[in-house]
PAVEXBA-642637 format. One line per 10 residues: number of its first residue (from 1); their letters; for each residue x negated, y negated, z negated of N, C-alpha, C. Coordinates in nm, 2 decimals, always signed. Each point is the difference from the previous one (the first is absolute). Last residue first. Example, Ala and Ser with C-alpha at 12.3 -4.5 7.8 and 13.67 -1.06 7.14 Angstrom:
2
2	SA	-1.28:+0.22:-0.71:-0.09:-0.11:+0.00:+0.08:-0.11:-0.08; -0.03:+0.57:+0.01:+0.09:-0.12:+0.00:-0.09:-0.12:+0.00
//
This chain:
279
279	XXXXXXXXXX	-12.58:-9.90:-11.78:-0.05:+0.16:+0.06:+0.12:+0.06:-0.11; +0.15:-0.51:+0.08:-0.14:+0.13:-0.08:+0.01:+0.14:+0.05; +0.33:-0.32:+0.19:-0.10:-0.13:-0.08:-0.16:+0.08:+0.00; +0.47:+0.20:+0.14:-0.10:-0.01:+0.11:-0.07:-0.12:-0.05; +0.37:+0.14:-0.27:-0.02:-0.07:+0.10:-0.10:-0.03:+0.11; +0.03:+0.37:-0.33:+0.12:-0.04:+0.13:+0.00:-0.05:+0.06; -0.33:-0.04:-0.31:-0.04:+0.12:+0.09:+0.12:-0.01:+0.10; +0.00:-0.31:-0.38:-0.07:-0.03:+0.16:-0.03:+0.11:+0.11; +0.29:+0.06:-0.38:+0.04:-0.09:+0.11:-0.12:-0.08:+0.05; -0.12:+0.32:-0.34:+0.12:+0.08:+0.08:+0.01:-0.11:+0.07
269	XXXXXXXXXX	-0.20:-0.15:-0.28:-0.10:+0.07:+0.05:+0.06:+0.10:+0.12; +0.22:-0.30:-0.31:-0.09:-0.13:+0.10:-0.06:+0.17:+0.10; +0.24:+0.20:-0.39:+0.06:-0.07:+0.13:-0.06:-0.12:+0.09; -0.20:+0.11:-0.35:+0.01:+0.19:+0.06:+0.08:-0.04:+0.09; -0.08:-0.32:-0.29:-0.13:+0.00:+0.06:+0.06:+0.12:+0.14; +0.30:-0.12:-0.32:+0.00:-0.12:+0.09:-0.13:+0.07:+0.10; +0.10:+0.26:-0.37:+0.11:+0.00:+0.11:-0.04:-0.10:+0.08; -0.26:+0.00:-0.41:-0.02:+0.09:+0.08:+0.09:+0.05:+0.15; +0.12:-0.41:-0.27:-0.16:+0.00:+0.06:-0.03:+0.12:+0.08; +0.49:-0.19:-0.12:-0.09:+0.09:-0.06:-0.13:+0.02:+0.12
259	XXXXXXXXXX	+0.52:-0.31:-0.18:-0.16:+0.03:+0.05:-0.10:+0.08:-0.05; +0.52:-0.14:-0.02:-0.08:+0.13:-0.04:-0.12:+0.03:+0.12; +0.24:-0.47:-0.21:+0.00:+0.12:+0.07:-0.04:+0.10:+0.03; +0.16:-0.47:-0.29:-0.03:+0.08:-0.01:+0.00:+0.11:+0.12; +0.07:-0.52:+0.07:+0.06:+0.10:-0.07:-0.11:+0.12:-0.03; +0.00:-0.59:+0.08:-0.01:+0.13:+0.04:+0.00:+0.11:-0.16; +0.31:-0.37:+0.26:-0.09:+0.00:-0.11:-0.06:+0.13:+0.01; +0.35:-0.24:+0.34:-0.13:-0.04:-0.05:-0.08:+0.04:-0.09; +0.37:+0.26:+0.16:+0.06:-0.12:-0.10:-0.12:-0.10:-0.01; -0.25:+0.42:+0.05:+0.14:+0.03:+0.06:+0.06:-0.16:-0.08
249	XXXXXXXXXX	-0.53:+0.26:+0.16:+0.15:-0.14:-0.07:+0.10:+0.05:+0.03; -0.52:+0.20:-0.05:+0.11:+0.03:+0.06:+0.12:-0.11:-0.06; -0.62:+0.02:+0.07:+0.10:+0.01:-0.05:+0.20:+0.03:+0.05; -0.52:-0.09:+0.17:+0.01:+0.12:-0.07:+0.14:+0.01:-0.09; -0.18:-0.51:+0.02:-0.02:+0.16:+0.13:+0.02:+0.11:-0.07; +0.02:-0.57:-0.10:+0.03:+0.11:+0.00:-0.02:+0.12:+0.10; -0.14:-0.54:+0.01:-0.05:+0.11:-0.09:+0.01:+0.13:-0.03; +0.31:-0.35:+0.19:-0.06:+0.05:+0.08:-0.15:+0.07:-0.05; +0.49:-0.09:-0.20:-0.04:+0.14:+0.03:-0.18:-0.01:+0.10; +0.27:-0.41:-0.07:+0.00:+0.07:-0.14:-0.06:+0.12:+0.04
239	XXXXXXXXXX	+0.08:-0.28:+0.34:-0.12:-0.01:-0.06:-0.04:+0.06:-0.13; +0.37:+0.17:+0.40:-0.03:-0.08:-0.13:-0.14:-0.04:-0.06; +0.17:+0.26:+0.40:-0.04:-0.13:+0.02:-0.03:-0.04:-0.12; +0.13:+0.49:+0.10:-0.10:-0.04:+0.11:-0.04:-0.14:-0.02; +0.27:+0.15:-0.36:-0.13:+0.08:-0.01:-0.10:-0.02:+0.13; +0.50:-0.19:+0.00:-0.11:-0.05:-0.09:-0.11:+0.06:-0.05; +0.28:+0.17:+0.36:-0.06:-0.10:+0.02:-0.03:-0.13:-0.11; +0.18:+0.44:-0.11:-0.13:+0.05:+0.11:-0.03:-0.17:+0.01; +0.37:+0.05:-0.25:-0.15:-0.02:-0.05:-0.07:+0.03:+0.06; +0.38:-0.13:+0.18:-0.02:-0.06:-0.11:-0.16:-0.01:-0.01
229	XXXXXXXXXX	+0.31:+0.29:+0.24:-0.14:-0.04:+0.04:-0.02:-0.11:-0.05; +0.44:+0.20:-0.08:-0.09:+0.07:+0.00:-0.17:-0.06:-0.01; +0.39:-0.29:+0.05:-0.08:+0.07:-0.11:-0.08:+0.08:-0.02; +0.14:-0.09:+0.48:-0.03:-0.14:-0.08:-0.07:+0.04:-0.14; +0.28:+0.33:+0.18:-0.14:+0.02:+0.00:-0.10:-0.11:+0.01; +0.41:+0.14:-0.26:+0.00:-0.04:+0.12:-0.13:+0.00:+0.02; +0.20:+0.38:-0.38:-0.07:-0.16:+0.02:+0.00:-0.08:+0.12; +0.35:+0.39:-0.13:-0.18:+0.01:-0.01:-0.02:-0.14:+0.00; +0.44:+0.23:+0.02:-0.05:+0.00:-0.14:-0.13:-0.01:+0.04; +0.24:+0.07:+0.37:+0.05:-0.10:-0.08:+0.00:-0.05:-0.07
219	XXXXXXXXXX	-0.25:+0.46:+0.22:-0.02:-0.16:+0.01:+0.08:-0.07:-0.06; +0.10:+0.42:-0.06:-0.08:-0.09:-0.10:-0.05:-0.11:+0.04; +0.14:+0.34:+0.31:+0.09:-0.05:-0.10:+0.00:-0.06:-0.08; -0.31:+0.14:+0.28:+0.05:-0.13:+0.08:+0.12:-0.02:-0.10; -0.31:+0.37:-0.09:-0.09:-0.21:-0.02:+0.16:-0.08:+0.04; +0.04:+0.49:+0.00:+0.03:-0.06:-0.16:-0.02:-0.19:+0.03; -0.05:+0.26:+0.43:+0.12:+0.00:-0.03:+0.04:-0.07:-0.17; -0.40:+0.14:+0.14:+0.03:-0.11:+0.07:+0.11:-0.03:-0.05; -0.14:+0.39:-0.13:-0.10:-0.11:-0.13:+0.06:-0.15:+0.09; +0.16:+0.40:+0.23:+0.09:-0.01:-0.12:-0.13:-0.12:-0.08
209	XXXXXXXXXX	-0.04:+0.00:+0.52:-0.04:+0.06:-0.08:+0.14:+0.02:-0.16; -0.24:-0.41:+0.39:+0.07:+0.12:-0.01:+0.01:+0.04:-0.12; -0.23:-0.39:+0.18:+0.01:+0.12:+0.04:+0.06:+0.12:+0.01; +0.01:-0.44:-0.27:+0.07:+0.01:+0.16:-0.01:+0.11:+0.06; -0.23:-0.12:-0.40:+0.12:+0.04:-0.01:+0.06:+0.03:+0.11; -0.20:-0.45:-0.09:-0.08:+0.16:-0.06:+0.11:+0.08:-0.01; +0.02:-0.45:+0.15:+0.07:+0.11:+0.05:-0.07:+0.15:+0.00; +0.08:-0.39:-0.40:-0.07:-0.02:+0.10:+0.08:+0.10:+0.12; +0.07:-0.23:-0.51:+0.11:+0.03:+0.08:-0.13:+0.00:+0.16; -0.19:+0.11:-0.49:+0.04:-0.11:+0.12:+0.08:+0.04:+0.11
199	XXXXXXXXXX	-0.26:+0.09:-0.59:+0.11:+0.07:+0.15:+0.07:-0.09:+0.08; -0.50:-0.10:-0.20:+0.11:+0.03:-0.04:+0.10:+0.04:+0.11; -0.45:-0.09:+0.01:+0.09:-0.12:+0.07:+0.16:+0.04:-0.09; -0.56:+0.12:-0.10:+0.13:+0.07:-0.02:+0.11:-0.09:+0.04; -0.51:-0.04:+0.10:+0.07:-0.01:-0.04:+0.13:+0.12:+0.02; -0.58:-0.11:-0.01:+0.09:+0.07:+0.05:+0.14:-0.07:-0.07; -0.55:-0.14:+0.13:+0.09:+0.04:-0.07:+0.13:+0.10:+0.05; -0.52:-0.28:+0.04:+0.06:+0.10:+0.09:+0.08:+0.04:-0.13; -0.35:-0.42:+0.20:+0.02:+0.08:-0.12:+0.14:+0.10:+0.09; -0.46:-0.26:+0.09:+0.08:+0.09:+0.04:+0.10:+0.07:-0.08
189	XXXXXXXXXX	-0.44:-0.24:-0.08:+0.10:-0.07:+0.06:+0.13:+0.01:+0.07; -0.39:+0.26:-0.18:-0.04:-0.02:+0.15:+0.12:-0.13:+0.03; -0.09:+0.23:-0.44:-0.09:-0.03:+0.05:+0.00:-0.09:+0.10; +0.20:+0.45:-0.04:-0.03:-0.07:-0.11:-0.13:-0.07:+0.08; +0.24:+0.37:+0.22:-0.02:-0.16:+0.02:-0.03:-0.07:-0.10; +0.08:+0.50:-0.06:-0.11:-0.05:+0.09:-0.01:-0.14:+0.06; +0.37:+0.07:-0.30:-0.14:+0.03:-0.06:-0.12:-0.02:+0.12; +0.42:-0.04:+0.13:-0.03:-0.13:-0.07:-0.16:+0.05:-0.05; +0.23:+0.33:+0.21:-0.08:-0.10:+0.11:-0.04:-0.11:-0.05; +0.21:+0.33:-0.26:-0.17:+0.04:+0.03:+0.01:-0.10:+0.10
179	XXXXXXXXXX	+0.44:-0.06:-0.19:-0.15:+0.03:-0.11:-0.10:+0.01:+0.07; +0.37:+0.00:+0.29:-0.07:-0.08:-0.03:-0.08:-0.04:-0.17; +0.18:+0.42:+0.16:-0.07:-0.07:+0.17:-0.05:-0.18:-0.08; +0.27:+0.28:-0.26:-0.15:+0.08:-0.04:-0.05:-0.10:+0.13; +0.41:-0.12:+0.06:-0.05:-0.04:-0.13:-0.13:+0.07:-0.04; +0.23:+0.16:+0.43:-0.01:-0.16:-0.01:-0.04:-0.09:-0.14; +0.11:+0.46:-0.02:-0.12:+0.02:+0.12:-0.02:-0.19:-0.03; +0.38:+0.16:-0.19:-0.09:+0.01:-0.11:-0.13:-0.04:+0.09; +0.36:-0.01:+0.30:-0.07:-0.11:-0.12:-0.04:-0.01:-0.06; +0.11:+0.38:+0.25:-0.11:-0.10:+0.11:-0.01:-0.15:-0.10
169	XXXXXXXXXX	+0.25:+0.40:-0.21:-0.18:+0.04:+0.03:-0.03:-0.09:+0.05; +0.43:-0.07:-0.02:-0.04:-0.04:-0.12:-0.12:+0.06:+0.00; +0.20:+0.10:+0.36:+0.04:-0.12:-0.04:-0.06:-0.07:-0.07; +0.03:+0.47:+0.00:-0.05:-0.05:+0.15:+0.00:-0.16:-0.04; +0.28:+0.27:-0.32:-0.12:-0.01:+0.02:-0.09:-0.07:+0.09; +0.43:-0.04:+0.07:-0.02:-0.06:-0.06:-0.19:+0.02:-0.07; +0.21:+0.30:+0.32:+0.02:-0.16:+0.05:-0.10:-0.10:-0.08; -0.14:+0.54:+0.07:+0.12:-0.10:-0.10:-0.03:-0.16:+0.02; -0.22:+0.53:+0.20:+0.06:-0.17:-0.02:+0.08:-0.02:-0.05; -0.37:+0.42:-0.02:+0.13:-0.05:-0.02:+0.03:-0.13:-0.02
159	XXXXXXXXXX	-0.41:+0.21:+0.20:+0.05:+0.12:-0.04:+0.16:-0.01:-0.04; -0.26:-0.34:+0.15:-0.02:+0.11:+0.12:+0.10:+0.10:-0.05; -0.17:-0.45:-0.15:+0.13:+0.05:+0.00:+0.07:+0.08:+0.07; -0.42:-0.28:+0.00:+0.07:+0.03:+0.06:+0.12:+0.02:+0.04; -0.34:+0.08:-0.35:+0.01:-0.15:-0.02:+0.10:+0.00:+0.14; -0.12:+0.35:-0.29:+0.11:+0.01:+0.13:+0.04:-0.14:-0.01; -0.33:+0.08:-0.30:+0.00:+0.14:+0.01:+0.08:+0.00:+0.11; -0.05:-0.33:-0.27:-0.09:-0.04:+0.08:-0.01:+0.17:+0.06; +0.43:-0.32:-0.18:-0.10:+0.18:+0.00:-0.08:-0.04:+0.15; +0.22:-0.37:-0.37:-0.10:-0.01:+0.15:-0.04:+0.16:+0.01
149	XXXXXXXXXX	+0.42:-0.30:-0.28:-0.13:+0.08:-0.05:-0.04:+0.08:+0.16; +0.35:-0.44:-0.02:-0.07:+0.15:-0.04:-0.08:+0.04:-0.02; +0.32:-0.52:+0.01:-0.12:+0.06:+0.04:-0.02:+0.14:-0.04; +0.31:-0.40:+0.02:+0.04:+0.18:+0.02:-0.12:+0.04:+0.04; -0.01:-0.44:-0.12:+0.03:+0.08:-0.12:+0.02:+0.12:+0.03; -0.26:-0.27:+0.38:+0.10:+0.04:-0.02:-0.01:+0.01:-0.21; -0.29:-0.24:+0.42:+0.00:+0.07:-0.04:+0.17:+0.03:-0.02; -0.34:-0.32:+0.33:+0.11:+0.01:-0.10:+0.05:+0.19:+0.00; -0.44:-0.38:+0.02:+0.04:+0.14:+0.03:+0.16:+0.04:-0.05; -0.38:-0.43:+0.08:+0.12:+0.02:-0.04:+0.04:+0.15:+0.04
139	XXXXXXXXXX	-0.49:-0.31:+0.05:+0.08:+0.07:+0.09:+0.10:+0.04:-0.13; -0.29:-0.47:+0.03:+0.07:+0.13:-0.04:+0.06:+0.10:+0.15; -0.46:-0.43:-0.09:+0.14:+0.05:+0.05:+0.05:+0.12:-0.06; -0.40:-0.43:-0.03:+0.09:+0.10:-0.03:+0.12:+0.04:+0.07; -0.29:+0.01:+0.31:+0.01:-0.01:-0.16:-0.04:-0.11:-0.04; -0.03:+0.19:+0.43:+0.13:-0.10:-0.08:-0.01:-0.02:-0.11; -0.23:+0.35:+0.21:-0.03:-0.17:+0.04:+0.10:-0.08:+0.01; +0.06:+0.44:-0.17:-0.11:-0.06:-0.05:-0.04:-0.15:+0.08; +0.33:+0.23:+0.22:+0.04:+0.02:-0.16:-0.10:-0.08:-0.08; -0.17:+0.17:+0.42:+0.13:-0.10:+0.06:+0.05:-0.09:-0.18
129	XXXXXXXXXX	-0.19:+0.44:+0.04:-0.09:-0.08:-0.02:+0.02:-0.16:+0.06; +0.32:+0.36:-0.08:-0.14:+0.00:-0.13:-0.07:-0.11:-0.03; +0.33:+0.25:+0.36:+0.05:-0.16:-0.03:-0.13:-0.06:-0.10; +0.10:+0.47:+0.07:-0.07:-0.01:+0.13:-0.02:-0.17:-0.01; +0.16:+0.21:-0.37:-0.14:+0.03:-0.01:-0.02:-0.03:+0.17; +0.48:-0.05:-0.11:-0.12:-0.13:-0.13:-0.12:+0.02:+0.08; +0.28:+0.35:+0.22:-0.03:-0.17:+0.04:-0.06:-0.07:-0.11; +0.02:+0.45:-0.09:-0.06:-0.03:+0.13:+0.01:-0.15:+0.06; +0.26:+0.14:-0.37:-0.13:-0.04:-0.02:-0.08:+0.02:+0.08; +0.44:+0.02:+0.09:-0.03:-0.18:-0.02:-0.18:+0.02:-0.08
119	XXXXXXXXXX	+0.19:+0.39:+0.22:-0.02:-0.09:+0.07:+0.00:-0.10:-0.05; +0.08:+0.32:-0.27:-0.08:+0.01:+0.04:-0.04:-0.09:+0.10; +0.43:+0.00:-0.27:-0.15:-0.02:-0.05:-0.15:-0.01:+0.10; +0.49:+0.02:+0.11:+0.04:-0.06:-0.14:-0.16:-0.02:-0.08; +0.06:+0.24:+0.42:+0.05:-0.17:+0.05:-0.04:-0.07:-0.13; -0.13:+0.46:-0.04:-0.05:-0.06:+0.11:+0.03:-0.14:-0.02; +0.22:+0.31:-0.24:-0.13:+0.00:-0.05:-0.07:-0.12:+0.09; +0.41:+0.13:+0.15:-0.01:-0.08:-0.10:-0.09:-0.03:-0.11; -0.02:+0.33:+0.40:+0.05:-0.11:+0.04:+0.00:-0.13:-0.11; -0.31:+0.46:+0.02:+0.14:-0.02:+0.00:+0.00:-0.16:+0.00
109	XXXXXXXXXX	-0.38:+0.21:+0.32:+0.07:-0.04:-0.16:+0.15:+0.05:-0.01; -0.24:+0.04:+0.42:+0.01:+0.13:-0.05:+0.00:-0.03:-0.13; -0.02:-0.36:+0.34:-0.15:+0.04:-0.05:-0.01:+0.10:-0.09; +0.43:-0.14:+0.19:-0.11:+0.04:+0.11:-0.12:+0.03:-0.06; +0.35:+0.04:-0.37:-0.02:-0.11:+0.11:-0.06:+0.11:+0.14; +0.38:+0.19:-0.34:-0.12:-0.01:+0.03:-0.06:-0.09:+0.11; +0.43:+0.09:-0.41:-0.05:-0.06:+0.13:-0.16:+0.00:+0.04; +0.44:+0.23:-0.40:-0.12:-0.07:+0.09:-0.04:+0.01:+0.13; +0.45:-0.13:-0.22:-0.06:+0.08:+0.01:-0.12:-0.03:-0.01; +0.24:-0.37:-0.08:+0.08:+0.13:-0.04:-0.08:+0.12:+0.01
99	XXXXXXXXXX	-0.21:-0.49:-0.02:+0.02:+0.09:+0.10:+0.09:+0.13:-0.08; -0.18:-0.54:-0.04:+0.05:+0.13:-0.08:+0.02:+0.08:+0.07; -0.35:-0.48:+0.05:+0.09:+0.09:+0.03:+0.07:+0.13:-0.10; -0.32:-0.50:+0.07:+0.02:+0.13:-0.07:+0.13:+0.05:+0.06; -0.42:-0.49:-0.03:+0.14:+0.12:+0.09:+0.02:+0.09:-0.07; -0.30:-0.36:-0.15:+0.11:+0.02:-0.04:+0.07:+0.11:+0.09; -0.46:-0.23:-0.12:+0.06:+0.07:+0.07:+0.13:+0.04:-0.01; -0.28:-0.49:+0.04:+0.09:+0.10:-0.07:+0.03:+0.11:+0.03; -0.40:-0.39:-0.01:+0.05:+0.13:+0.08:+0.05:+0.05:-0.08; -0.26:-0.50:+0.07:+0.08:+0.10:-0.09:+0.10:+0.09:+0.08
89	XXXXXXXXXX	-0.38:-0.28:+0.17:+0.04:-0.02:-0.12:+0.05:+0.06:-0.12; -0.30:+0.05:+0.47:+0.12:+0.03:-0.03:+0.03:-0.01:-0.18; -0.36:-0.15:+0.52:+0.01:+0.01:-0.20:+0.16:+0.06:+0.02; -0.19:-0.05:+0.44:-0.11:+0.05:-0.08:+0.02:-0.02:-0.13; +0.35:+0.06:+0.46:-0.03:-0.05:-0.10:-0.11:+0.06:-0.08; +0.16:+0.13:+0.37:+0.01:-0.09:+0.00:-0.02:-0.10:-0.10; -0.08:+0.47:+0.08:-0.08:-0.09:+0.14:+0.05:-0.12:+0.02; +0.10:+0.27:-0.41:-0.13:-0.03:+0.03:-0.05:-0.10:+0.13; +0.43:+0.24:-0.02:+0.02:-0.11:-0.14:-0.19:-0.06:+0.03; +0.07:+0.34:+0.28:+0.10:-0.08:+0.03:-0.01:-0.09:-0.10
79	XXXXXXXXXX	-0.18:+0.37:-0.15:-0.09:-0.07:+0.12:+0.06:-0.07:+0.04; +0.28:+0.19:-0.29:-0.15:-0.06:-0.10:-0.07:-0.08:+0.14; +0.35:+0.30:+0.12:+0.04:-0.12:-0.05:-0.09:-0.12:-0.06; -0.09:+0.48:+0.16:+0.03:-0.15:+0.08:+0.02:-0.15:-0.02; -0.05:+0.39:-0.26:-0.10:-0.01:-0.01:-0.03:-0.14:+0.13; +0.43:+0.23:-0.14:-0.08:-0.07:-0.09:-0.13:-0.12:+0.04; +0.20:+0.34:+0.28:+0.07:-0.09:+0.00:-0.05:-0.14:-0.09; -0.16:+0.45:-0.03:-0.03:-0.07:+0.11:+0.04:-0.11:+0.01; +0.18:+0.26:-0.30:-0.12:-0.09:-0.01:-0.09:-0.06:+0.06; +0.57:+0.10:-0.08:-0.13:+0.04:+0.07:-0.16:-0.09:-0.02
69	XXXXXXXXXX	+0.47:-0.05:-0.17:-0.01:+0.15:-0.06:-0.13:+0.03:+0.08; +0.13:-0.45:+0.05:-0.07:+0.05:-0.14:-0.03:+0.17:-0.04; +0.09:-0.37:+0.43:+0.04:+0.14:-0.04:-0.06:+0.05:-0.15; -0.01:-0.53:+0.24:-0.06:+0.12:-0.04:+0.15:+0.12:-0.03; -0.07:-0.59:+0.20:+0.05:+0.17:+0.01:-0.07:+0.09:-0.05; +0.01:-0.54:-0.09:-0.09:+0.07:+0.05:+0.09:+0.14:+0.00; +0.09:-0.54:-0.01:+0.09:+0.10:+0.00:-0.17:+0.11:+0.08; +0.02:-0.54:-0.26:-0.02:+0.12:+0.10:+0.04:+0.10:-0.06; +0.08:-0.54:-0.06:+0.04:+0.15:-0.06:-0.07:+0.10:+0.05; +0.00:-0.52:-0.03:-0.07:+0.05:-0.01:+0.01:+0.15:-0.07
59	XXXXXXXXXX	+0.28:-0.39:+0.04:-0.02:+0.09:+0.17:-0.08:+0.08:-0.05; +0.33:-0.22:-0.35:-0.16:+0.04:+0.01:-0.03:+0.06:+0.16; +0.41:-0.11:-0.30:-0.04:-0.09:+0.04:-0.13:-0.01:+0.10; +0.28:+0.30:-0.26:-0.14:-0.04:-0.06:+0.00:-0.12:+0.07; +0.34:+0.27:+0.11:+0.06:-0.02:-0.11:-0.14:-0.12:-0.07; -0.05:+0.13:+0.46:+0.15:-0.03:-0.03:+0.01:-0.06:-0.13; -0.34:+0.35:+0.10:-0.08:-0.19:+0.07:+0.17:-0.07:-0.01; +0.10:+0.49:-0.13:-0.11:-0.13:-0.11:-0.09:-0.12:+0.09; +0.35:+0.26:+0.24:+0.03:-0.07:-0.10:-0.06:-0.08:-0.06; -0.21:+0.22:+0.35:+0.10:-0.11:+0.06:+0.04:-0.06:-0.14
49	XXXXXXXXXX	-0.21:+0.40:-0.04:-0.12:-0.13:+0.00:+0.10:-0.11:+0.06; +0.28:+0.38:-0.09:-0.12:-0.07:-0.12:-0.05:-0.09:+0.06; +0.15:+0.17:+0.37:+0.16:-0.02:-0.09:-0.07:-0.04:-0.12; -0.33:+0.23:+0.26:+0.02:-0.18:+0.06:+0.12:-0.04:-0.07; -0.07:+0.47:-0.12:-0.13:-0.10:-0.06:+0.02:-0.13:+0.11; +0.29:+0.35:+0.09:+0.01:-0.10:-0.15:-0.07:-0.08:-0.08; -0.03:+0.21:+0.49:+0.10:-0.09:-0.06:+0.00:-0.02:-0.13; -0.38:+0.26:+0.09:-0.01:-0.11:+0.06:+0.13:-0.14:-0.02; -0.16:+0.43:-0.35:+0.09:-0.03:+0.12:-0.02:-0.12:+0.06; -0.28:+0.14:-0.39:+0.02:+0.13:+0.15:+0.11:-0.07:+0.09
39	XXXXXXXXXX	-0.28:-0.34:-0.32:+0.11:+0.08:+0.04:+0.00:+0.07:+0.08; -0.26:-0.45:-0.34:-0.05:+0.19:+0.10:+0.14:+0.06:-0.02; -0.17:-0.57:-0.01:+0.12:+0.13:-0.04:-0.02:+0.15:+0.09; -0.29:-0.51:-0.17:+0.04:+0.12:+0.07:+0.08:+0.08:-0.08; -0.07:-0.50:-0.05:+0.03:+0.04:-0.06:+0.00:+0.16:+0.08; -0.25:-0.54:-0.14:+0.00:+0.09:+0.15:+0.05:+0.15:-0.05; +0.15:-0.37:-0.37:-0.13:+0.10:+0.06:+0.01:+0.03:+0.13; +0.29:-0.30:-0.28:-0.11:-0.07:+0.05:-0.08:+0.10:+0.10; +0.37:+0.03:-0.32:-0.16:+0.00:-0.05:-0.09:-0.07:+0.08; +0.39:+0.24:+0.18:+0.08:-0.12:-0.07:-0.16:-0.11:-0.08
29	XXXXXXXXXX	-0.05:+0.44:+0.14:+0.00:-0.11:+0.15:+0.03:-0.13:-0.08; +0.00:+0.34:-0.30:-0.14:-0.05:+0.06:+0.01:-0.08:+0.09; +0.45:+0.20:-0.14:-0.11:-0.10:-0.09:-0.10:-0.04:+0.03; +0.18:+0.31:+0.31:+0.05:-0.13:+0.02:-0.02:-0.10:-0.13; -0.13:+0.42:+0.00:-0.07:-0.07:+0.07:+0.08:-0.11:+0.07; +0.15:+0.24:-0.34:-0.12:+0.03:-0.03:-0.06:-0.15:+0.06; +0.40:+0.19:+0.12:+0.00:-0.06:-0.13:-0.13:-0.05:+0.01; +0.02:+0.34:+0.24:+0.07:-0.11:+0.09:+0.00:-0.10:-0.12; -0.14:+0.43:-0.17:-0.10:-0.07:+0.08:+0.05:-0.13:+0.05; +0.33:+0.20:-0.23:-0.14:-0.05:-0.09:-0.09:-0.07:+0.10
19	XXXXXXXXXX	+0.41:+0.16:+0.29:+0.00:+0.04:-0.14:-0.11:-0.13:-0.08; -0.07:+0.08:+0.51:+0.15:+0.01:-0.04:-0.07:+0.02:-0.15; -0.30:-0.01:+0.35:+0.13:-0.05:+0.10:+0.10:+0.00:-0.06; -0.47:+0.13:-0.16:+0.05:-0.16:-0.03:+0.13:-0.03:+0.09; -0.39:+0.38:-0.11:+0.17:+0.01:-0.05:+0.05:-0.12:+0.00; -0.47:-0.08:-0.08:+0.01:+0.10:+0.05:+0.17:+0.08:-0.02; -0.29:-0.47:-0.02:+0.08:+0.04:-0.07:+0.00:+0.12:+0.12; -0.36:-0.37:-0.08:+0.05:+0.06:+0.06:+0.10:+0.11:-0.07; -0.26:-0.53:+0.06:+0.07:+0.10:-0.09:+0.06:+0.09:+0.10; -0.34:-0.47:-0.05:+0.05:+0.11:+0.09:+0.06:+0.11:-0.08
9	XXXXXXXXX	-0.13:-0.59:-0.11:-0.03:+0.11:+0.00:+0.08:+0.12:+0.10; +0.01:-0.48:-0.02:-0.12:+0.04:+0.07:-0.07:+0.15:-0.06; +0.41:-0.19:-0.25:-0.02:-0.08:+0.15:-0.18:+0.07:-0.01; +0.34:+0.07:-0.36:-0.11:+0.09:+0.07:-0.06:-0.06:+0.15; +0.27:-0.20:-0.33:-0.11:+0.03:-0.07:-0.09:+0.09:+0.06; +0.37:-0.41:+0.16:-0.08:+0.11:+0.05:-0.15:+0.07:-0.08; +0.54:-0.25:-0.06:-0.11:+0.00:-0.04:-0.07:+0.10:+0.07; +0.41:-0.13:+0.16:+0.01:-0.09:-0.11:-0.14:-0.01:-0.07; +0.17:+0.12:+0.52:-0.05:+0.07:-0.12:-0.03:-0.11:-0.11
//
């Protein structure tokens, strides 16, 4: 490693066996950082953490397992991450999924509400206080442009799915998600953003479906995911941003987004009730 700016820091990437996250977190390792990688699949999460201690140089990789569509699962993962460690630097959530149809978890959600939103703010908020005694530290939310308008009426999507809708509810989710966490963190050293990675050659998409079938054709024409994660991993390290919160980047600079106070609050208020946070 040529420079260690994160040496004796910890970082956790969520979606890290492939695409941005893998990007991601082999920058950090590369950094110096003790670098976790959260993946449902066991083989492909040791095929990443093999590469990025490979490409980084860095033994210091750990491979943690979660189910994102489950919150149980979730909720493991946090106590597992805790029993070993008492600070946590910087937390990326990054996973996400598309699903052609819809999908309902075990915990009776739909599926891409879940992976793409709900479970990373069950993890930030199980992580909180881990987060805080680090500080300063960031959490990173990566968001979307295809972001939607949130029917708080079939938040669900009980009554009628649509791929792309579905999609674009769990990032608008992921950007109202981080307006109010920054807001309620003011203060604390904690800062909390979102990015737009731009369109990345990832394996979003793989699932299936006719919205699958558009992603994989267009991969050619996307970004590598080296670039992609550009700016997530200058919004988690730069000293330029370390002041900033509450805000959305795309290309480094921050962008305009359709933050809205009343929405933000109504949804903190809905996902802790899901999440088993709040009555």
């Amino acid at each position: 490693m040529q420079s260690a700016p994160l040496a004796g820091k910890i970082c956790i990437v969520t979606g890290a066996n492939s695409g941005i996250g893998k990007a991601a977190a082999t920058q950090f390792a590369k950094m110096g950082a003790t670098t976790i990688i959260v993946c449902r699949n066991e083989q492909k999460g040791v095929a990443a953490q093999d590469e990025i201690m490979s490409l980084s140089g860095n033994k210091s990789v750990e491979l943690m397992l979660a189910d994102l569509s489950s919150l149980d699962s979730v909720r493991k993962l946090a106590a597992g991450y805790r029993q070993k460690h008492d600070k946590l630097h910087v937390l990326v959530n990054n996973a996400a999924v598309v699903e052609g149809r819809r999908v309902v978890t075990k915990d009776g959600l739909e599926e891409v509400f879940v992976v793409n939103y709900l479970s990373q703010f069950l993890l930030t908020n199980l992580l909180l206080d881990v987060l805080k005694a680090a500080s300063p530290s960031r959490v990173v939310n990566v968001a979307s442009s295809v972001h939607a308008h949130i029917d708080f009426d079939d938040l669900q999507m009980e009554k009628r799915y649509n791929a792309i809708k579905s999609y674009g509810q769990s990032k608008l989710a992921q950007i109202l998600f981080t307006q109010e966490l920054a807001e309620r963190l003011s203060g604390s050293g904690l800062t909390v953003n979102c990015i737009h990675p731009g369109a990345v050659r990832t394996h979003l998409g793989d699932e299936g479906g006719l919205v699958g079938i558009g992603i994989r054709l267009l991969r050619p024409f996307y970004l590598s995911p080296e670039k992609g994660a550009e700016t997530l991993v200058y919004v988690a390290t730069s000293p330029e941003v370390k002041e900033i919160t509450g805000k959305y980047f795309y290309k480094r600079k921050v962008k305009p987004a359709p933050f809205n106070k009343e929405e933000s609050t109504r949804l903190w208020n809905i996902s802790m009730k899901l999440s088993g946070l709040g009555n």
